[in-house]
Structure formats: structure tokens, C-alpha cells
VOPAGU-2260 file (C-alpha; in pm, 1 decimal, decimal comma):
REM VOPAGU-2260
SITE   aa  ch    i         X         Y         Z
SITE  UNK   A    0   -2250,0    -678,0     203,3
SITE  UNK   A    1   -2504,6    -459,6     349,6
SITE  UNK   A    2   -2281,1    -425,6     647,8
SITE  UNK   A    3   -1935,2    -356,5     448,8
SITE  UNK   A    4   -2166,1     -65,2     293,3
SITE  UNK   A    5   -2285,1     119,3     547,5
SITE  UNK   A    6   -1902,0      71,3     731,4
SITE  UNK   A    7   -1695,2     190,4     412,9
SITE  UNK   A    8   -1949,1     516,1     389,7
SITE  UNK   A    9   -1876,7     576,3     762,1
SITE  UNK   A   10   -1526,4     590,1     644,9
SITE  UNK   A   11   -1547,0     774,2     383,8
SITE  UNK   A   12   -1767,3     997,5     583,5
SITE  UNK   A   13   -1451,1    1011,0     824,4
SITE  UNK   A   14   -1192,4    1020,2     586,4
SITE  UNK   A   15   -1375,1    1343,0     401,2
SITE  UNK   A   16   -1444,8    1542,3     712,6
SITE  UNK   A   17   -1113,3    1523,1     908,3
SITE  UNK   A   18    -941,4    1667,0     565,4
SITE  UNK   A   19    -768,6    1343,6     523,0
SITE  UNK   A   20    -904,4    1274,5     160,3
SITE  UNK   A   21    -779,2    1645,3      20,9
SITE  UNK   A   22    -460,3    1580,6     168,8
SITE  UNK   A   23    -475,3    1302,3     -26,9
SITE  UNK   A   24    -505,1    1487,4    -339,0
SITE  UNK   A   25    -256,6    1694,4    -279,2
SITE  UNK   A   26     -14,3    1432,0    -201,8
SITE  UNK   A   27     -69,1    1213,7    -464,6
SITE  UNK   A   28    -427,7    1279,8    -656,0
SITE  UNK   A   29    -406,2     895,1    -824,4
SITE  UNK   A   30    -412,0     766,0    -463,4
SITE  UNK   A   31    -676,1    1003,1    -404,2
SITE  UNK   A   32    -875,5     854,2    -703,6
SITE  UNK   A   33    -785,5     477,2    -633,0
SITE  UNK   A   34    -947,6     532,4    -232,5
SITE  UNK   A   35   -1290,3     712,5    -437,9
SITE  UNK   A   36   -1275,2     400,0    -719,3
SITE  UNK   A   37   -1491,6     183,1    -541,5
SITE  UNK   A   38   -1729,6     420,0    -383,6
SITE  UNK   A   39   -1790,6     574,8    -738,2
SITE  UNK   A   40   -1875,1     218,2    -870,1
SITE  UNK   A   41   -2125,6     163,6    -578,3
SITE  UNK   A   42   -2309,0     513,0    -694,3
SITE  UNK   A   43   -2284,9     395,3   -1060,7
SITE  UNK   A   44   -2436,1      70,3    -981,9
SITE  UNK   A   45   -2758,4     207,0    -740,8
SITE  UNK   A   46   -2790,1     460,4   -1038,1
SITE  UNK   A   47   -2844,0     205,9   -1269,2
SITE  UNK   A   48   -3051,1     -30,6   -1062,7
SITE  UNK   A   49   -3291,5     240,3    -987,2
SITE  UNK   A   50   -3290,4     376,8   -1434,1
SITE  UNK   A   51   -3365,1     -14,6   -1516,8
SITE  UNK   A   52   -3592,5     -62,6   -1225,1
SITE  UNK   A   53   -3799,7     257,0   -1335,6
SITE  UNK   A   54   -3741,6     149,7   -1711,1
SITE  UNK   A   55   -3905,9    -215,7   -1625,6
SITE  UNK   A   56   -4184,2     -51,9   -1450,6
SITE  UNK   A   57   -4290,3     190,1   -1706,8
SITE  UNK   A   58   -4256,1    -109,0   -1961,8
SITE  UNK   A   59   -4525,4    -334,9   -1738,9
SITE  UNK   A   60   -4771,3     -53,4   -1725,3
SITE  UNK   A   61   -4720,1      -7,3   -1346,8
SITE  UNK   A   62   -4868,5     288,0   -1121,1
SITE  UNK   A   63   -4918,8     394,0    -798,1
SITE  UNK   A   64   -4821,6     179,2    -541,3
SITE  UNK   A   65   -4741,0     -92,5    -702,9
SITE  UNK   A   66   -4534,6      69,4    -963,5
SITE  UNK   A   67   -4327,0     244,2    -591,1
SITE  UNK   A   68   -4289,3    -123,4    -464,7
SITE  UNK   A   69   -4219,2    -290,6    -826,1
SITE  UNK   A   70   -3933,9     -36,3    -869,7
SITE  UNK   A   71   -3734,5     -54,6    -527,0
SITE  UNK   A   72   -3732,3    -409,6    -505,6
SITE  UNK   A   73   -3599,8    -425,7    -901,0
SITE  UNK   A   74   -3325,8    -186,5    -796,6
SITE  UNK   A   75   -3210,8    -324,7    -462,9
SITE  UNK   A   76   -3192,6    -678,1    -653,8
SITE  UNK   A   77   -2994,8    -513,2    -970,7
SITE  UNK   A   78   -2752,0    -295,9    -700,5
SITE  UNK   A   79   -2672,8    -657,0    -495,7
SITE  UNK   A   80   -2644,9    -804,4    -754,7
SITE  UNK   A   81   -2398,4    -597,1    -947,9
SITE  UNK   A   82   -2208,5    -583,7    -631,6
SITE  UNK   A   83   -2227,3    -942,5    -559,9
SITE  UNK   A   84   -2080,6    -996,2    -976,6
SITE  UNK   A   85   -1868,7    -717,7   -1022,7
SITE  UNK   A   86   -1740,6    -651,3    -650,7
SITE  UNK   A   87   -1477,5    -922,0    -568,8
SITE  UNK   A   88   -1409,6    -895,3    -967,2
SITE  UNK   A   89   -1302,9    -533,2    -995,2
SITE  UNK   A   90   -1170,4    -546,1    -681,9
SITE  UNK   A   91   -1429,9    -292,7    -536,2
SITE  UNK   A   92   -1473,4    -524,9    -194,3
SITE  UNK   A   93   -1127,0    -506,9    -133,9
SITE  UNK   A   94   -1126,2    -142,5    -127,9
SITE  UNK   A   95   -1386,8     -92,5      33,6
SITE  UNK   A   96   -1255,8    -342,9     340,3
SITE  UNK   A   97    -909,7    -168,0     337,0
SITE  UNK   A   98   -1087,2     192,1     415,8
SITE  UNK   A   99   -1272,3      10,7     722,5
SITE  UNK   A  100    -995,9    -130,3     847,7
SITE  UNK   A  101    -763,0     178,1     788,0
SITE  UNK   A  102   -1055,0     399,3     973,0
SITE  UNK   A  103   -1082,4     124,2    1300,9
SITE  UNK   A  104    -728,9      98,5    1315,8
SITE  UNK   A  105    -670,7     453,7    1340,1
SITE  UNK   A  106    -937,3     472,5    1628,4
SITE  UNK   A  107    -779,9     205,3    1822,1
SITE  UNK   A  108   -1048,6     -31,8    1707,8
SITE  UNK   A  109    -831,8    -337,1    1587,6
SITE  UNK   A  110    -722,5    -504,8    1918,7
SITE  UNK   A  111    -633,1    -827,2    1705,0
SITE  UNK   A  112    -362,0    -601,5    1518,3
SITE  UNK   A  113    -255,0    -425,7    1779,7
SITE  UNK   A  114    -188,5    -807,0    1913,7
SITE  UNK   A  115      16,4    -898,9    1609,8
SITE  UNK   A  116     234,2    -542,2    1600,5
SITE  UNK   A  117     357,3    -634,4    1911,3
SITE  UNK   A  118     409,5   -1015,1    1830,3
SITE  UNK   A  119     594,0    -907,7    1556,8
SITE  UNK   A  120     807,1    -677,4    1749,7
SITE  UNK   A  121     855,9    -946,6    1969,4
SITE  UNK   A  122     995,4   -1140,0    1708,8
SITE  UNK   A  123    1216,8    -868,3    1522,0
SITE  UNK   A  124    1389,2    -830,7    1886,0
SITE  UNK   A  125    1442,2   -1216,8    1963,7
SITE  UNK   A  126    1631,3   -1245,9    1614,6
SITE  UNK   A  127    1798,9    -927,7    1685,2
SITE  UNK   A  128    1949,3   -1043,3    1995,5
SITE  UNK   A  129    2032,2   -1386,0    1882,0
SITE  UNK   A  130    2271,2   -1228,8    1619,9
SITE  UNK   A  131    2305,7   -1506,6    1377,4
SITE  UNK   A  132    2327,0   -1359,3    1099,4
SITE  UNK   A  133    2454,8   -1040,8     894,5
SITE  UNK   A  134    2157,3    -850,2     845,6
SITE  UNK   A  135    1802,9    -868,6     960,3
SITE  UNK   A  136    1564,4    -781,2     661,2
SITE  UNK   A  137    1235,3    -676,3     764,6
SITE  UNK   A  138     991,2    -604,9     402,4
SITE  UNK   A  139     612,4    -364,8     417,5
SITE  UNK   A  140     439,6    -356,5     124,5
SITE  UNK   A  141     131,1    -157,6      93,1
SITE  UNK   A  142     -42,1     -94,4     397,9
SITE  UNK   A  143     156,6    -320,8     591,4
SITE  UNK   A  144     450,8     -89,8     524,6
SITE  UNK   A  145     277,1     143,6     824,8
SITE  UNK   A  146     248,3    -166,1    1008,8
SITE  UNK   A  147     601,8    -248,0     942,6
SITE  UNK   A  148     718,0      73,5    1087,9
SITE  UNK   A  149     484,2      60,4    1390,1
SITE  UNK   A  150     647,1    -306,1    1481,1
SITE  UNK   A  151    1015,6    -186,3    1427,0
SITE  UNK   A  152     905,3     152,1    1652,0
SITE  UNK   A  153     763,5     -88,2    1915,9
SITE  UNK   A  154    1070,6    -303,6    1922,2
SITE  UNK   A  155    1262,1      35,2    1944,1
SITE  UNK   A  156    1089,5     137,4    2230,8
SITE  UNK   A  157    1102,0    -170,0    2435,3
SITE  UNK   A  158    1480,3    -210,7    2337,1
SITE  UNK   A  159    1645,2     143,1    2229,1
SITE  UNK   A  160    1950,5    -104,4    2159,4
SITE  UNK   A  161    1775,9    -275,5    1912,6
SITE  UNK   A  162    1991,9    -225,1    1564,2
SITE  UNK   A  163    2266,0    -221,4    1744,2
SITE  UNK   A  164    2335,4    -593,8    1895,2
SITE  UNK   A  165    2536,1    -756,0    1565,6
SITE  UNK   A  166    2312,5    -776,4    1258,1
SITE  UNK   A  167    2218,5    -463,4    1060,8
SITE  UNK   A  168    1949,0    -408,3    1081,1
SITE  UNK   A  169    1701,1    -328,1     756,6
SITE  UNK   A  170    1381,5    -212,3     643,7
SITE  UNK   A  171    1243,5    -206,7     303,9
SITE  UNK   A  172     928,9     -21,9     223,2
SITE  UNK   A  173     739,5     -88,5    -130,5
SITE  UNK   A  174     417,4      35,7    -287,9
SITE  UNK   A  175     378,8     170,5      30,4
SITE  UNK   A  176      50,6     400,0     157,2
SITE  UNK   A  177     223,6     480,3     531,5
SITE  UNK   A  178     114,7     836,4     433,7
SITE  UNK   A  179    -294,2     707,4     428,0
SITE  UNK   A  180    -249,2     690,5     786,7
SITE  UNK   A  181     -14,2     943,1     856,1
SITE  UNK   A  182    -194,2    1256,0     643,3
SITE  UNK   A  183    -511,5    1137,7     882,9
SITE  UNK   A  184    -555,6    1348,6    1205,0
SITE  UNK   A  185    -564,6    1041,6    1413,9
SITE  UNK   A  186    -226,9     886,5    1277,8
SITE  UNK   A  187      16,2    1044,0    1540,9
SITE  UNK   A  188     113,5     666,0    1624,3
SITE  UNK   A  189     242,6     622,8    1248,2
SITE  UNK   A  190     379,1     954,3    1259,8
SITE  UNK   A  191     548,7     893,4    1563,9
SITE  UNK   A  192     689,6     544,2    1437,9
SITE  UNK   A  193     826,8     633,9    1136,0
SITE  UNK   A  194    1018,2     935,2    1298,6
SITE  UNK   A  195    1125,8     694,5    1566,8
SITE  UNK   A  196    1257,2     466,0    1299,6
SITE  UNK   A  197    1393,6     730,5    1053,6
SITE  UNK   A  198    1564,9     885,5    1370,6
SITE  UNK   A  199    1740,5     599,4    1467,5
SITE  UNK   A  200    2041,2     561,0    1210,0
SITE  UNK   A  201    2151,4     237,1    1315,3
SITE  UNK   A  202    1858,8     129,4    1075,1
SITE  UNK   A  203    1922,3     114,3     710,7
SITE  UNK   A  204    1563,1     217,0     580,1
SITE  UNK   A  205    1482,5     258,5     178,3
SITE  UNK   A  206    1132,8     300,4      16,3
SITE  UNK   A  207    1076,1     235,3    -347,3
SITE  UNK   A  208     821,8     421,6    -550,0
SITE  UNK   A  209     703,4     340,5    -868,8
SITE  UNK   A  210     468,7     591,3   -1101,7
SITE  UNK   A  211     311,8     269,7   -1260,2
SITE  UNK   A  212     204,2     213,9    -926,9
SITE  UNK   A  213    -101,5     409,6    -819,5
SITE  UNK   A  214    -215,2     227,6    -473,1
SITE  UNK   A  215      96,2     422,7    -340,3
SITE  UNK   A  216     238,5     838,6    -269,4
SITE  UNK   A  217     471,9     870,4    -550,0
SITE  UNK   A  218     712,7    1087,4    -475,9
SITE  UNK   A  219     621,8    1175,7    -148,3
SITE  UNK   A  220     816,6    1154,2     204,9
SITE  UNK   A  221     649,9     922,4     450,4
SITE  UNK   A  222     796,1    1089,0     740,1
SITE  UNK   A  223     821,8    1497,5     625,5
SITE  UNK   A  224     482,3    1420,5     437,5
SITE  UNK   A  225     625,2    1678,4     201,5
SITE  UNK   A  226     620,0    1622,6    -180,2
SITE  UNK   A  227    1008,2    1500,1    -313,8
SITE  UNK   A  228    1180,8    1623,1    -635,5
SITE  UNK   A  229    1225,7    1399,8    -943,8
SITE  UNK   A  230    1621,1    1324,1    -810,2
SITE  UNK   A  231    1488,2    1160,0    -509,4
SITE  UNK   A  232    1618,8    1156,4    -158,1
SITE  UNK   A  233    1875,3    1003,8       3,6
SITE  UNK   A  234    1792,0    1029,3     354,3
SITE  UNK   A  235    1601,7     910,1     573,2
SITE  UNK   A  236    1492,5     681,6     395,2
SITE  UNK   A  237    1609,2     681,3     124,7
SITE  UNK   A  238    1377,4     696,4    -196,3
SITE  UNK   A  239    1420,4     565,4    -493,6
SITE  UNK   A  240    1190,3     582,2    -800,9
SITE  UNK   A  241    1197,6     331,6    -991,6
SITE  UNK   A  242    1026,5     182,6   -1310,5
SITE  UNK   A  243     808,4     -59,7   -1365,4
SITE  UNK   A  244     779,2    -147,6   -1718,3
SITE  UNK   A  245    1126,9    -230,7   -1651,2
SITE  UNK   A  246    1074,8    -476,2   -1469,2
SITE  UNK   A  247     870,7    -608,5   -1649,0
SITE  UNK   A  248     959,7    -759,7   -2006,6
SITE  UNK   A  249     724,5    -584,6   -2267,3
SITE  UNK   A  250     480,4    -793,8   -2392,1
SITE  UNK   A  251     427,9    -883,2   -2014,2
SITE  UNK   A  252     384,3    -531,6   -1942,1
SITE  UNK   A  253     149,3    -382,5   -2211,1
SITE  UNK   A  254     -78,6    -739,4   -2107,3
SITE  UNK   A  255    -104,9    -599,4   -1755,0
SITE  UNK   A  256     -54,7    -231,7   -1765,5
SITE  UNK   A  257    -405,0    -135,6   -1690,3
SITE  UNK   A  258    -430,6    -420,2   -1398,3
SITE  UNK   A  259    -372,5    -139,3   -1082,1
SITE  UNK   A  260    -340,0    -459,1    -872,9
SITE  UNK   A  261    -110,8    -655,9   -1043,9
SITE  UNK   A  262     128,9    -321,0   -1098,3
SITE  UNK   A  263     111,2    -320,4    -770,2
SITE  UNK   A  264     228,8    -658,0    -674,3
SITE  UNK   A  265     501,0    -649,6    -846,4
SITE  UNK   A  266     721,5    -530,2    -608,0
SITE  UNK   A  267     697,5    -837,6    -492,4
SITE  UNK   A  268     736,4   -1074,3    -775,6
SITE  UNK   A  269    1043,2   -1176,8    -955,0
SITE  UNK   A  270    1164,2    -904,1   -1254,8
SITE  UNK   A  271    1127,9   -1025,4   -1653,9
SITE  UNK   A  272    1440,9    -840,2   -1725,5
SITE  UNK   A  273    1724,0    -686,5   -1527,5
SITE  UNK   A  274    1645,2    -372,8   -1368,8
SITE  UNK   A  275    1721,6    -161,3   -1060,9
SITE  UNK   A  276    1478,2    -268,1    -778,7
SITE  UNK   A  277    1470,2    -653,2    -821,2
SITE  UNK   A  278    1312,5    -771,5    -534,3
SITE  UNK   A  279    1425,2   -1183,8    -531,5
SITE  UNK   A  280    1777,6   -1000,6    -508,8
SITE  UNK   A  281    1715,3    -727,6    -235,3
SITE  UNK   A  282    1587,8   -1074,2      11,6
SITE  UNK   A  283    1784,8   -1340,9    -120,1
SITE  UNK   A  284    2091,3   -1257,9    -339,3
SITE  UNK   A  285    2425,9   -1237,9    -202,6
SITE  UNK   A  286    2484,2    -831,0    -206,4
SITE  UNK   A  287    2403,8    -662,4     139,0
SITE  UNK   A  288    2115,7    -422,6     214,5
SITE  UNK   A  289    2292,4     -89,3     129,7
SITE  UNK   A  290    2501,4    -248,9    -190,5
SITE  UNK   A  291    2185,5    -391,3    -343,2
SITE  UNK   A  292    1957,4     -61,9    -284,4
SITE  UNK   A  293    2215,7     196,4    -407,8
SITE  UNK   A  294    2100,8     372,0    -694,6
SITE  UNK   A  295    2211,0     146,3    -941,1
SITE  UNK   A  296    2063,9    -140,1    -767,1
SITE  UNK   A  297    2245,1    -453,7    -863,0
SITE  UNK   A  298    2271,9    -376,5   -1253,6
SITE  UNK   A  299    2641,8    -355,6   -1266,1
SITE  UNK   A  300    2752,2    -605,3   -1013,8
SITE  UNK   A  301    2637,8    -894,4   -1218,5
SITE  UNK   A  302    2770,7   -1083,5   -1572,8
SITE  UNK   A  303    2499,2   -1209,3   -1811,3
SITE  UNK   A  304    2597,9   -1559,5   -1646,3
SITE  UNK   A  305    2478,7   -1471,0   -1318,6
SITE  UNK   A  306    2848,4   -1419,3   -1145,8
SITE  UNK   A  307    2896,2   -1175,6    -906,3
SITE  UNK   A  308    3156,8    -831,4    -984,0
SITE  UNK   A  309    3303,2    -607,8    -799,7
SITE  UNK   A  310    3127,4    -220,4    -832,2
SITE  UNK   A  311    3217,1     -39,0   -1127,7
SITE  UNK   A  312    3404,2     280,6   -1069,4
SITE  UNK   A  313    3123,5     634,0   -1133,3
């Protein structure tokens, strides 16, 4: 614990300086508050620790130096413990782990995931070449959508042939935060990757954003880094905003509305009711990659049975 402390302030130490964190704001100001959460909860609970600590004192008739030692040991118990209770609970360890890691890999300090980019290009090319099958599907959610990109890039690199051998080749970005690292002065690598990857049109890229969703840049361009109008884009990629709550049959919604996580995840859990972005349909129904993330989605290409139908006519 101590150690995830004193790491997540050096990033947020980092993150404040290089201008990263306003840019933040700017681009999306929930993101901006979801990266703070944690670090306001940490203040909250030392601030507290240290009123009941001095409270408990003056109750016990303490002074001096006893009174001095009394009160920082009370606090320093109350702090861990709050963290050690409410931490994993409210989610505030997590947080506080993804700004280290975002930070280190940024610096080059994650040789492990450096390890498993390229592995993964690796393995992106070998199916790629094998050209078994119509379409290649290759899914980033959250932070792994940068890491997505930076695989694809890397396979692009090695192979500048790569989405063109047979299958088509497809990416699908969710809930995505590839602008955390690429709003950061030290993210020319993600920069560079997703302009490699929106630059090669061979690849059928298309990001979904959600407003529910606020561990993500709503309506924001992960390779301009520019702020998008309410229509969308289709480009490159292509964005599509999308709904939550209906995805999500009602009651199931207002029970989890306020759960940032669980919003969050479901991009990648099964709809309660039909809507545009269905995500068991995108990676396993029978429509292909550009079909089933037009902006209808699959809506009007299937009967309340389940059968398949040709597009309707605009």
C-alpha cells in the first residue's frame, strides 16, 4: 500500500506537470474527474484520520508529547485502514494502479508489455497470413484499446502487407482511453500507432462511445485528439455514440446506473434488449464487420425470432 501511494502521487505529480491532466479536462472533464476520484478519496481519508486522531486525543486528556505521538499513530492506523476497507471496495486501488502503470508505460518502463505487444503482433500476423477465415476481429477495451492499436501498428510495421493477405481485417475500439496516453507528452508511440492504423485503409477500424460511460473521451477523436460533433464521424474510425441504457433493460439499468465500473463493462457483456452496439453480435453473429457496425447496427436485419433479413432500404 505504502508503495502504490507514494507511486500513484509520482504520477499524478507527472500527469499534472506535463499538462496532461488539463488536457484532460478539456477533452472530456468526467475522465478528468474519474483519474482525480481516487486521489481525492486518499486526501479525504488522511483528513479524517488525523480530525478523529486529534478528536481521541483531546477526549483522553493528552498533551505534549504524548498527545504528538498518540495522534499520528491514531491517524496512520485510521488512513490504512480506510484504505485497506474501502480501497479494493470503491475501486480506489484500481485507479490508482492504472495511473502507475499508464505513467511507466509511457516512460518505457514496462518491458513485460512491451513483450506481450509484440507477441500479440506476432500473433495478429500468423492468422493474417494463414487466411482461414473472412475477417480477423481484433477487440480494445479501455486501456487496452491503446494497446490494441500499438500491436496492430507493430504488425503493420513488420508486415506493411498485413490487411491485405485474404481476411479483412478489423478493429473494434470500446470504452476506450487511447487519448490518456496520447494527450500525454510522452505518447508519440500511441500517436504514431493509431495514425499508422487509421492511415492504412485496408483496416476497417470503429470506436464506440457511450456518455453513460465516464472511464472513456466521449466524443472525442483518438487520432485528431480534437473534440467530435453530436453526428459523429465516419472516418477514420469511425465513431459511433451510442446508448447505454439501451442496452440495458430498465430495471437493470436504474440498479446499476451509478456503478462507473459496471457502465463500463458493458461493452462487453451481452445487451438486455435490442439495441445498436450489441457486442455478442459484432464477435460472433453472422453479419460482417462493416454490416454489423453501420449506424443502425444490426436493429433492422433481424425478426423477433432471431432470423436473419436482408437491409432495409433508407
Amino acid at each position: 500500500m505504502l508503495s502504490r501511494l507514494g507511486q500513484s502521487g509520482r504520477a499524478l505529480f507527472d500527469f499534472a506537470v506535463t499538462g496532461a491532466l488539463f488536457r484532460y479536462v478539456y477533452a472530456n472533464w468526467k475522465y478528468a474527474f474519474f483519474f482525480l476520484f481516487p486521489f481525492l478519496y486518499v486526501v479525504l481519508f488522511a483528513l479524517g484520520g488525523a480530525g478523529i486522531a486529534y478528536a481521541l486525543t483531546r477526549l483522553a486528556g493528552l498533551s505534549g508529547a504524548a498527545a504528538a505521538i498518540s495522534c499520528i499513530c491514531i491517524a496512520v492506523t485510521i488512513f490504512l485502514g480506510l484504505m485497506h476497507w474501502l480501497g479494493p471496495r470503491g475501486r480506489i486501488n484500481h485507479v490508482l494502479d492504472d495511473a502507475i502503470f499508464s505513467r511507466e508505460f509511457l516512460y518505457g518502463q514496462r518491458p513485460e508489455m512491451e513483450k506481450r505487444i509484440d507477441d500479440f503482433a506476432s500473433r495478429i500476423m500468423e492468422r493474417a497470413r494463414k487466411a482461414d477465415v473472412d475477417e480477423i476481429l481484433i477487440v480494445g477495451h479501455s486501456l487496452g484499446a491503446a494497446l490494441t492499436l500499438a500491436a496492430v501498428a507493430r504488425g503493420l510495421k513488420q508486415d506493411p502487407q498485413l490487411a491485405k493477405h485474404g481476411p479483412a481485417l478489423c478493429v473494434l475500439t470500446v470504452g476506450a482511453t487511447i487519448p490518456k496516453f496520447a494527450l500525454h507528452p510522452k505518447g508519440d508511440r500511441i500517436r504514431q500507432a493509431t495514425q499508422a492504423v487509421a492511415g492504412e485503409l485496408s483496416i476497417h477500424w470503429t470506436e464506440y462511445q457511450a456518455r453513460d460511460d465516464v472511464v472513456s473521451f466521449y466524443r472525442f477523436d483518438p487520432v485528431t485528439l480534437k473534440r467530435v460533433g453530436r453526428e459523429g464521424s465516419d472516418g477514420r474510425p469511425n465513431i459511433r455514440r451510442v446508448q447505454i441504457h439501451s442496452m440495458m433493460d430498465p430495471a437493470s439499468f436504474k440498479r446499476n446506473r451509478h456503478d462507473y465500473m459496471r457502465m463500463h463493462y458493458q461493452f462487453l457483456m451481452g445487451n438486455g434488449q435490442r439495441a445498436p452496439y450489441d457486442y455478442c453480435l459484432i464477435v460472433c453473429g453472422p453479419l460482417d464487420f462493416d454490416d454489423i457496425t453501420g449506424p443502425l447496427g444490426g436493429v433492422d436485419r433481424f425478426q423477433a425470432d432471431g432470423s436473419v433479413t436482408s437491409r432495409i432500404a433508407a
